[in-house]
N, C-alpha and C positions, 0 to 999 in steps of 0.2 A: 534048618531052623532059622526064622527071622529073628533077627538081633534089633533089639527095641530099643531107644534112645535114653540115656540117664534122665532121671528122672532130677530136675532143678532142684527141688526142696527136700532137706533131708530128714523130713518127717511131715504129720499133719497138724506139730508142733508150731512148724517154722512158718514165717511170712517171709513175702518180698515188702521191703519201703519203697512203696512205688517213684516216688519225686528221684531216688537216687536210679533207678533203672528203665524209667521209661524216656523216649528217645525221640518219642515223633513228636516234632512242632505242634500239630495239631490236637494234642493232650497237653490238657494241663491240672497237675496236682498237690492237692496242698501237703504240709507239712505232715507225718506222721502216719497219713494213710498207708493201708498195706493191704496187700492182696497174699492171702493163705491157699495156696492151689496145690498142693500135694495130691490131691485126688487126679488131679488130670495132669499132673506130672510137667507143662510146659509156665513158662513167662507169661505175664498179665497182657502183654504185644501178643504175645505168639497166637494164646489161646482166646482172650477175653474183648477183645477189639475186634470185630467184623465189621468190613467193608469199608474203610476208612482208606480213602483218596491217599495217596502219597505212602502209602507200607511201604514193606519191599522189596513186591512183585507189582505196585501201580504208579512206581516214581517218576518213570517216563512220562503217563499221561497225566498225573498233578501236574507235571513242570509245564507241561502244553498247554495247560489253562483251556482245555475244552469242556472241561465242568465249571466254570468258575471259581467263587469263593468255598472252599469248603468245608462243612458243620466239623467242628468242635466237641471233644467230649472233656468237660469242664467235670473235677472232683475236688470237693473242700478236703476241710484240715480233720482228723483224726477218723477217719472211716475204713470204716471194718471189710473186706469183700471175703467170700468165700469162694471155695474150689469152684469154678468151671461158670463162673456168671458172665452172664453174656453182654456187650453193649451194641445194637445194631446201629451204623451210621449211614453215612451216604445219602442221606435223604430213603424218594421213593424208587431208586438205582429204574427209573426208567419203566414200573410198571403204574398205569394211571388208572385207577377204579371207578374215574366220568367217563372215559374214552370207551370203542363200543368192544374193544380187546384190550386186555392186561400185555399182551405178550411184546417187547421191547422188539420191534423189529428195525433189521439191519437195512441200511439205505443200498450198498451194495448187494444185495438181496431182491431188495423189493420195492427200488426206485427210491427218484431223486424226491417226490413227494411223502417222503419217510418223514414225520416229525419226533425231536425228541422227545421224549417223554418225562424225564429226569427234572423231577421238583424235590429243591432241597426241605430239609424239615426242620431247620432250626439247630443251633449247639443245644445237644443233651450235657442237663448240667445235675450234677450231685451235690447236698449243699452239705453241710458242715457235722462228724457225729454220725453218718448216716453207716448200717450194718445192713447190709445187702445179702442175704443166704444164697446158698449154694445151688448153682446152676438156674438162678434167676435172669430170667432176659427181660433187659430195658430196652425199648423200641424208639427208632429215634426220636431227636426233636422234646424226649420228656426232662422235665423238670423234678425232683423229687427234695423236699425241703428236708432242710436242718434236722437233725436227730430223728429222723425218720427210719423206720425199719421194713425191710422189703423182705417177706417169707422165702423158702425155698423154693425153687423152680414156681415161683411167682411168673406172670407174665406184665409188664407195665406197660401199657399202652398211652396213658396219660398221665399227668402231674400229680403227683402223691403232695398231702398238704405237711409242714412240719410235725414232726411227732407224731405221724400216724405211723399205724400199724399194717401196713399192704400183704396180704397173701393172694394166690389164688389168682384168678382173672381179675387183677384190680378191686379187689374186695375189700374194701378197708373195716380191719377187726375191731378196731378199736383208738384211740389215741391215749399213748403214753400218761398222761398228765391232763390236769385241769384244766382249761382254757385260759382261766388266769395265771397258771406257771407255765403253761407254754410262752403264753404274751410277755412273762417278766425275763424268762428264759434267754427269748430270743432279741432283747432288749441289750441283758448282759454280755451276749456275744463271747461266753467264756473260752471259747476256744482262739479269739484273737487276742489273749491276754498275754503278756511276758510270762517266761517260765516259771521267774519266782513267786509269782505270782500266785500261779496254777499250781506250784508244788506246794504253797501254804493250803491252799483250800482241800490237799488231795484227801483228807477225812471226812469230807461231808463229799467233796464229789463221790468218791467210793460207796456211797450210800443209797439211802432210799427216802433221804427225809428233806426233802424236795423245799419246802418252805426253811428250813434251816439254811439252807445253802443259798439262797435267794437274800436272803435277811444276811448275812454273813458276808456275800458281797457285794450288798449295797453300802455296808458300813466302810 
């Protein structure tokens, strides 16, 4: 009988705070966020991070600096992720879609006229508020704004704008809000606020009355 490994979270109750458990230089996040992974049982490193230079099993070759600089996956303050979402890094790990072959071929292989292929895509960054569903994959190099919501097993190929609603292949449903309380929204920047702050307002945050809470911290 194979013996399968503890499962990290002891319900699909629990989250991880990512800022206290994640480890690799090359992540960075903010205050509060959490990843809920009980469905797929392992650490937000373990399972939710692909292809990121420096893990490790690629510490050796980050420290060689034979990829150069490498992408970033950037997550703001208070964001939601669920079980099993995926972030793809690494750039295009070496497959080029001009070139007249995808396939990454080895120079020991097939000559010293091998070119790399390996174009980075930019730090993928999550901004502030943002609830990412379960087993959604962000592809590198994307940007996805402030209080943005990403559906389940979404695919994001490119930059979600604040306050939208992303499902599906990049389909945006809808956006949360008005266009003018997104703009005042993103203005107040409530999540960069002091605690006392944010715990006085937390009756209208908890809410749905969007111009009350607007009006309430501008005063």
């Amino acid at each position: 009988m194979t013996q399968t490994s503890a499962n990290v979270f002891a319900s699909w109750l629990s989250g991880q705070a990512l800022a206290e458990h994640v480890t690799h230089p090359n992540i960075q996040v903010g205050e509060y966020s959490y990843y809920s992974g009980y469905y797929h049982g392992k650490s937000f490193e373990d399972i939710c991070v692909r292809y990121l230079l420096g893990d490790s099993v690629t510490q050796d070759v980050w420290e060689a600096g034979i990829y150069g600089e490498v992408d970033k996956l950037i997550i703001g303050k208070f964001c939601s992720i669920a079980s099993g979402a995926t972030f793809m890094l690494a750039g295009n790990q070496g497959h080029r879609l001009d070139w007249i072959s995808t396939f990454p071929f080895d120079a020991k292989q097939f000559g010293e006229q091998v070119k790399s292929g390996f174009e980075r895509s930019g730090d993928t960054v999550i901004g502030n508020d943002v609830w990412i569903g379960t087993e959604a994959m962000i592809m590198p190099g994307v940007h996805i704004g402030d209080g943005a919501v990403i559906g389940a097993r979404a695919v994001i190929t490119k930059d979600v704008p604040p306050y939208a609603i992303v499902v599906g292949q990049n389909r945006l449903l809808r956006y949360r809000f008005s266009e003018s309380q997104i703009t005042a929204l993103l203005a107040l920047k409530w999540w960069d606020w002091p605690l006392a702050k944010l715990q006085a307002q937390m009756p209208l945050v908890c809410s749905g009355d969007i111009d009350a809470f607007i009006a309430s911290a501008k005063c």
